[in-house]
C-alpha positions as CSV (number, residue, x, y, z in Angstrom):
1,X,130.8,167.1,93.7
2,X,131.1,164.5,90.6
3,X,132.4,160.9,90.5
4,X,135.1,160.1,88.0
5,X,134.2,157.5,85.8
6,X,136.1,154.1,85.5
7,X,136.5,152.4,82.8
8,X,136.0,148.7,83.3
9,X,137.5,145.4,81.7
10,X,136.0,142.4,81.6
11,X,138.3,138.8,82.7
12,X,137.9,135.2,81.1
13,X,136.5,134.3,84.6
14,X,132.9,132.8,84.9
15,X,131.0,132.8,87.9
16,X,129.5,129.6,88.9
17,X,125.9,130.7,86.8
18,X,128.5,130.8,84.0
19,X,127.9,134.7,83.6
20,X,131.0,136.2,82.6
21,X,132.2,138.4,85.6
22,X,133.0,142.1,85.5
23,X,136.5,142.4,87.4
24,X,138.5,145.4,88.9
25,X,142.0,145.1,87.9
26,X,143.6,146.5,91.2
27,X,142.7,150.1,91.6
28,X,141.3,151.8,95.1
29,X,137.4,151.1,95.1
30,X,137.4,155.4,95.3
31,X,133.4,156.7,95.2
32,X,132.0,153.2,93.7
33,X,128.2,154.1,94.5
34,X,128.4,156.3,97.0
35,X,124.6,156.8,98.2
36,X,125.6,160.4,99.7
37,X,129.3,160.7,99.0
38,X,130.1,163.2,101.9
39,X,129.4,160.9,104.5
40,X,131.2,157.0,103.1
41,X,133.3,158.6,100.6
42,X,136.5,157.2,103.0
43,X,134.8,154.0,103.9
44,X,134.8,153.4,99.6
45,X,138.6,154.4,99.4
46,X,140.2,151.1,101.3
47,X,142.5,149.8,98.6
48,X,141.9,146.6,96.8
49,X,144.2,143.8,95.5
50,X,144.0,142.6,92.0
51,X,142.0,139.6,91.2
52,X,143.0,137.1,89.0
53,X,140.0,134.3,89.5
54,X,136.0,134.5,89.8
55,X,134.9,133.7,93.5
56,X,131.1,134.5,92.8
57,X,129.0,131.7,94.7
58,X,126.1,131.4,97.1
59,X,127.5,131.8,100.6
60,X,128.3,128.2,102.1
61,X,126.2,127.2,105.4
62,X,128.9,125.0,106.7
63,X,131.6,127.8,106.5
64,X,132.1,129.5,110.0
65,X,130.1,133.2,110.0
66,X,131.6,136.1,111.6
67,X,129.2,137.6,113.3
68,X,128.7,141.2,113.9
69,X,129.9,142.7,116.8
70,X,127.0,143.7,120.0
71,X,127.3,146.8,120.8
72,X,125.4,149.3,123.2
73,X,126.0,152.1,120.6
74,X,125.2,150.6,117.6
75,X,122.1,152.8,117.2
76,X,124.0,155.6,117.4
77,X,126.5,154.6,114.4
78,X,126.5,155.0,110.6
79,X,122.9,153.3,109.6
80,X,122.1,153.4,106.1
81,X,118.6,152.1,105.3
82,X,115.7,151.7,107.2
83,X,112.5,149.5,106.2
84,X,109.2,147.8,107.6
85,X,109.0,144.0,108.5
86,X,105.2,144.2,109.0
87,X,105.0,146.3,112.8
88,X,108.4,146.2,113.0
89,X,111.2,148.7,112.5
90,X,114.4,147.7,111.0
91,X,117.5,149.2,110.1
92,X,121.0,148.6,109.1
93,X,124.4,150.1,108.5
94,X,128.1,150.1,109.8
95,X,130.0,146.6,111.0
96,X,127.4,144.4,109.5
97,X,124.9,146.3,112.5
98,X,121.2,145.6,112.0
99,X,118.9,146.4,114.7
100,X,115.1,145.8,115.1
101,X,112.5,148.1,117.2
102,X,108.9,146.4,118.0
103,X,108.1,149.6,119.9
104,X,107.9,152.5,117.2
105,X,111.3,153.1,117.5
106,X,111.7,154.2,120.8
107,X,114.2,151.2,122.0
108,X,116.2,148.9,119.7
109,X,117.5,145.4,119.5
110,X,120.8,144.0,117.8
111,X,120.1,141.1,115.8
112,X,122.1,138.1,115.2
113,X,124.2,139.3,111.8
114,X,126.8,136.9,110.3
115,X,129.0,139.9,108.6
116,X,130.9,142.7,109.8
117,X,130.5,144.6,106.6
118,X,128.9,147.6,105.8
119,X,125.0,146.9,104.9
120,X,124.0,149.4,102.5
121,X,120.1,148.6,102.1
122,X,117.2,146.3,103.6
123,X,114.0,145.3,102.3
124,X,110.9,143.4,103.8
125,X,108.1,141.9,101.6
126,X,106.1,141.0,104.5
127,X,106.7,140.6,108.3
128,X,109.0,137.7,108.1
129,X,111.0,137.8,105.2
130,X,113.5,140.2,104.7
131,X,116.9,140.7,103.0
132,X,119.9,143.0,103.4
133,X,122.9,143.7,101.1
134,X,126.2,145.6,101.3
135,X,130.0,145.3,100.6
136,X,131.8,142.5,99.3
137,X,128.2,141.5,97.0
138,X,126.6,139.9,100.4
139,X,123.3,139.5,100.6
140,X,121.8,138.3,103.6
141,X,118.1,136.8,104.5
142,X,115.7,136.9,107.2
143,X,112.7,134.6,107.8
144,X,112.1,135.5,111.4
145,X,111.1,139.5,111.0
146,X,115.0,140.5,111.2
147,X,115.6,139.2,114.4
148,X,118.3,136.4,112.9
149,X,120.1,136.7,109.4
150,X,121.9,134.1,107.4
151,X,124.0,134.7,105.0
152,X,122.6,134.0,101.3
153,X,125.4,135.0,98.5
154,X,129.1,136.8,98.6
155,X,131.5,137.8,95.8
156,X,134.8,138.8,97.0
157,X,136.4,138.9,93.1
158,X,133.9,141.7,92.5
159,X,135.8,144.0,95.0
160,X,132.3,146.5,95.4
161,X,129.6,146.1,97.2
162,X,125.8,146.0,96.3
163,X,123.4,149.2,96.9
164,X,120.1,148.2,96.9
165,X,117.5,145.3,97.0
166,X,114.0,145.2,96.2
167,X,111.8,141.8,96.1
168,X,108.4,141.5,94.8
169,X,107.2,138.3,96.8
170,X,109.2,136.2,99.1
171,X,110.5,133.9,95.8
172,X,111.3,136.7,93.3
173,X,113.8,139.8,93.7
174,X,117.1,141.9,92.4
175,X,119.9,143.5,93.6
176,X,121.9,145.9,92.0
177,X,125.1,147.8,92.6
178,X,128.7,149.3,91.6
179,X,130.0,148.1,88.5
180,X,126.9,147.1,86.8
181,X,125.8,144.5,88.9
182,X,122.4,142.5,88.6
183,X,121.6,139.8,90.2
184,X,118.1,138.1,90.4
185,X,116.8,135.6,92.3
186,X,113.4,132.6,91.8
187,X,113.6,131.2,94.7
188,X,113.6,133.6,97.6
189,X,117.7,133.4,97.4
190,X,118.3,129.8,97.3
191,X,120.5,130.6,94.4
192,X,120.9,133.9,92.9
193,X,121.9,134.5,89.2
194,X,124.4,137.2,87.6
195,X,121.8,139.0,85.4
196,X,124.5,142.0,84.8
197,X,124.7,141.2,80.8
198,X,120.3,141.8,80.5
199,X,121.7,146.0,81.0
200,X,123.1,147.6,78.0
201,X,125.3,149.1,80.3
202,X,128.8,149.1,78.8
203,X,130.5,151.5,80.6
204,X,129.2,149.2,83.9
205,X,128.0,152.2,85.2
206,X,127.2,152.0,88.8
207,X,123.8,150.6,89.7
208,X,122.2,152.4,93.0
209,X,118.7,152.3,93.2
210,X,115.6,150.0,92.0
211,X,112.2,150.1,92.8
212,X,108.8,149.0,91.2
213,X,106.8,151.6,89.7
214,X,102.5,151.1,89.4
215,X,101.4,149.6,86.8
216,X,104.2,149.6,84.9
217,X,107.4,147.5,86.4
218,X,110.6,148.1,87.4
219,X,113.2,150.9,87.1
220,X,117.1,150.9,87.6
221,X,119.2,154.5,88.2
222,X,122.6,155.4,88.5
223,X,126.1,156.8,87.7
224,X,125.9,159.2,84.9
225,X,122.5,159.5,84.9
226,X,122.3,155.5,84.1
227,X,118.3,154.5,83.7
228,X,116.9,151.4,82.8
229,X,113.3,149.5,83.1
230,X,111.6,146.4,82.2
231,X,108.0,146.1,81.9
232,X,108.5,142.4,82.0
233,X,109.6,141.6,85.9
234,X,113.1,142.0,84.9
235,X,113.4,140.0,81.8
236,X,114.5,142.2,79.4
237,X,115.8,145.7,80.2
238,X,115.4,149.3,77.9
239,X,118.2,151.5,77.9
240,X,117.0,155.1,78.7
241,X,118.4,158.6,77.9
242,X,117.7,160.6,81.5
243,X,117.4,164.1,82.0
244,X,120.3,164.1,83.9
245,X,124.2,163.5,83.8
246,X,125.4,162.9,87.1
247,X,125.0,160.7,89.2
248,X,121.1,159.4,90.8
249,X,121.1,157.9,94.1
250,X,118.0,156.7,93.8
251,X,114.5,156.1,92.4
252,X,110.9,155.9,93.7
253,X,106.9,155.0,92.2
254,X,105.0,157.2,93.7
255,X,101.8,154.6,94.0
256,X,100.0,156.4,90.6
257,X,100.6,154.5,87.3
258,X,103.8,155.1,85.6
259,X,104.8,158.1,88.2
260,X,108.1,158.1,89.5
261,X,110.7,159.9,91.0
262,X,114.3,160.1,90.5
263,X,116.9,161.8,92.5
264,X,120.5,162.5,92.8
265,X,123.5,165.3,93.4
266,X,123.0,168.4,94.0
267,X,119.3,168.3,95.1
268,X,118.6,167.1,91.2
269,X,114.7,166.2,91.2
270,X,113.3,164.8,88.6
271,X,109.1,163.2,88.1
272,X,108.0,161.1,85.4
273,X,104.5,160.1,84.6
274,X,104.8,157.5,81.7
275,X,107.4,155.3,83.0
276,X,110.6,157.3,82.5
277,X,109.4,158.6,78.5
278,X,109.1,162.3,79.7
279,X,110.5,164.4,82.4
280,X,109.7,167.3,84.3
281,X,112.5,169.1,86.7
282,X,110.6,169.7,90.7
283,X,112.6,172.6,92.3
284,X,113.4,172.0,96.0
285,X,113.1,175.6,97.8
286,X,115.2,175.6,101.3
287,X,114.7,178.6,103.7
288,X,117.8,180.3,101.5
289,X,117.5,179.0,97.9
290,X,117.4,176.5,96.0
291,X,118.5,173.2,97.7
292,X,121.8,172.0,96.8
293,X,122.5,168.4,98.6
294,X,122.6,165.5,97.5
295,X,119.5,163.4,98.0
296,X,120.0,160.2,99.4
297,X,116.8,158.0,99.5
298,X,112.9,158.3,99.6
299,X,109.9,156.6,101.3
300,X,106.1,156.5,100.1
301,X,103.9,156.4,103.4
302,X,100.6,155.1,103.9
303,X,99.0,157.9,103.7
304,X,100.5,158.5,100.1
305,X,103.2,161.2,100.9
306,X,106.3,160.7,99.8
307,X,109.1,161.9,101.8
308,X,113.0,162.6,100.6
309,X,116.5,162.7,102.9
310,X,119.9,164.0,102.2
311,X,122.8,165.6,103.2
312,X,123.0,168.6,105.1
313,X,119.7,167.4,107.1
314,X,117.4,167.7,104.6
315,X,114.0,166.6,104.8
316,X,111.5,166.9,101.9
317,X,107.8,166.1,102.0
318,X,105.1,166.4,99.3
319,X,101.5,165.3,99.8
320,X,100.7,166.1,95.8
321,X,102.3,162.9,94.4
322,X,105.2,165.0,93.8
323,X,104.3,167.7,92.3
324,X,105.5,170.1,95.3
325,X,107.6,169.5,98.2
326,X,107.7,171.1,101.3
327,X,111.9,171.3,102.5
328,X,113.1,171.3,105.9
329,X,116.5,171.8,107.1
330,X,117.3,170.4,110.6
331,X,119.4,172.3,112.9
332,X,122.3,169.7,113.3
333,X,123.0,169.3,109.5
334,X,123.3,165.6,109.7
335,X,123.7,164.0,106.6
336,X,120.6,161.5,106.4
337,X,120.7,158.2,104.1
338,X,116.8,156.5,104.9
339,X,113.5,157.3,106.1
340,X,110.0,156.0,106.8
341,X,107.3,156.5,109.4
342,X,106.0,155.0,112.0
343,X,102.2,154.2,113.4
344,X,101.9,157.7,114.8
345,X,103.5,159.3,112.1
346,X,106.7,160.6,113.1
347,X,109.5,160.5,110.9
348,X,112.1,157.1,111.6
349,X,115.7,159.0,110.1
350,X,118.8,157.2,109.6
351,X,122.0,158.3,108.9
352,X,125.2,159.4,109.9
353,X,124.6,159.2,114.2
354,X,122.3,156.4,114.0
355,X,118.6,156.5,114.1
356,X,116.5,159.9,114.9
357,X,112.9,159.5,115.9
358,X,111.0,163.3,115.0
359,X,108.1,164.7,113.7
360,X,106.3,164.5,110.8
361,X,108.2,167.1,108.9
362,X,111.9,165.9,110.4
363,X,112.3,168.2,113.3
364,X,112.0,167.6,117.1
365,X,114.7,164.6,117.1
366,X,115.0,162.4,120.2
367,X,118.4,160.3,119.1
368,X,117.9,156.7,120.2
């Protein structure tokens, strides 16, 4: 599978930082940032109108939310992301749905989400304050442990959604996503600030992953093998060559200084141990050769493991700060899009069908 690259063009719009805005001119949104293609390829193919003004602002308190919709099988529907708020479980996906557990994941709560969008990630810095972001550039906030969300920031002109979201207190924190985008935040999301033009990024490749590696900062993948990192808490970017030309869904510090791992199609594995300078290929063994799906996002656990998910059910542990990884295939074949634990252990696995509750190693699943 490979993603056709767009060309972008910039318009005379400015957003309301005064950022010049990166603008579609009126194609289909196709596979902007798909964070495992096979599953939300179609949900990324609803045709767009052009736009001929920048809408970018921070999301208006007095303008009436539409909430998402409560539903009885909302943990059983497309979830893409799954994150701790301090004991508790939360996860979120399809129709603006994000759901809360407070008992290890064995019962789930709707919570109160102004959005029906699609919510592509969600990140916690402690057990109050959280935020989620997804199409149309929403980002949304949470003070009360993800119980209640309000709605933070939308950009309608930039016709794509963002992918990920990563905070390093409750004040500071990024998002990034299709087309380029950056934006970056002081003041816990009060106001958030168009930071796209810090990337020497061109091409506005699309942004899908961040995360903070130790000792070192932060670090950006993406389409075409798109890396950048700052070793200034997002300053001032570096523009990297990758060892890889398609497209990485993803990036994660293992907890060692300067180790991370990147990730993308075709079960392409890469681990870095001086902040993205070098690289070293990790081969994924399945039961019947080399693993060939896409890898859609990764956890490190408390215990220091790290743990991968993709398509085709995959489930990939390593306990050797990713040196070696243990691969198991479930049965059903479910494409998978987040993971974590819980206090026992067992494996929390979202994805297409909702959220799966199973071992340690991914097997044994009790649906929700």
């Amino acid at each position: 599978m490979s993603e056709p690259v767009n060309r972008r063009t910039r318009s005379g719009g400015h957003s309301a930082f005064g950022q010049p805005l990166a603008l579609r001119t009126g194609k289909p949104l196709a596979t902007a940032c798909s964070l495992f293609a096979a599953i939300i390829l179609s949900i990324y193919m609803t045709p767009l109108m052009a736009v001929t003004e920048s809408a970018t602002q921070n999301a208006d308190p007095n303008q009436t939310a539409l909430y998402s919709i409560e539903s009885s099988r909302s943990s059983r529907a497309l979830l893409l992301d799954v994150a701790h708020a301090g004991a508790r479980l939360v996860v979120a996906g399809e129709r603006g749905h994000i759901l809360y557990s407070d008992d290890q994941g064995k019962t789930w709560t709707q919570a109160k989400v102004p959005t029906r969008q699609l919510l592509t990630a969600v990140y916690f810095v402690d057990d109050k304050h959280g935020w989620a972001v997804g199409h149309d550039a929403q980002i949304l906030a949470s003070s009360d442990g993800g119980a209640n969300w309000s709605k933070q920031f939308e950009d309608l002109a930039r016709e794509a959604p963002l992918l990920d979201v990563w905070f390093k207190d409750a004040s500071t924190g990024f998002a990034v996503g299709a087309y380029g985008a950056l934006l970056t935040t002081l003041d816990g999301g009060q106001h958030w600030e168009d930071a796209s033009d810090r990337l020497d990024n061109e091409d506005q490749y699309h942004l899908n992953g961040i995360t903070e590696v130790a000792g070192s900062g932060l670090f950006v993948v993406g389409e075409a093998g798109a890396m950048f990192r700052s070793a200034d808490d997002g300053e001032t970017w570096e523009k990297l060559e990758g060892p890889y030309q398609g497209s990485l869904f993803g990036a994660i510090g293992t907890g060692q200084p300067g180790t991370l791992l990147v990730y993308g199609l075709r079960g392409n594995l890469y681990r870095s141990t001086d902040f993205g300078d070098t690289w070293e290929p990790i081969e994924l063994k399945a039961a019947r050769g080399p693993l060939e799906f896409g890898l859609a996002n990764a956890t490190l656990l408390e215990d220091g493991s790290l743990v991968l998910v993709g398509n085709g059910g995959s489930v990939m542990r390593s306990t050797d700060d990713g040196l070696t990884f243990q691969v198991y295939s479930r049965p059903d074949r479910i494409s998978l899009s987040g993971v974590t634990a819980n206090a026992q252990g067992n494996l929390i696995l979202v994805g297409q069908g909702g959220v799966r509750v199973t071992s340690p190693t991914g097997a044994e699943s009790t649906q929700q």
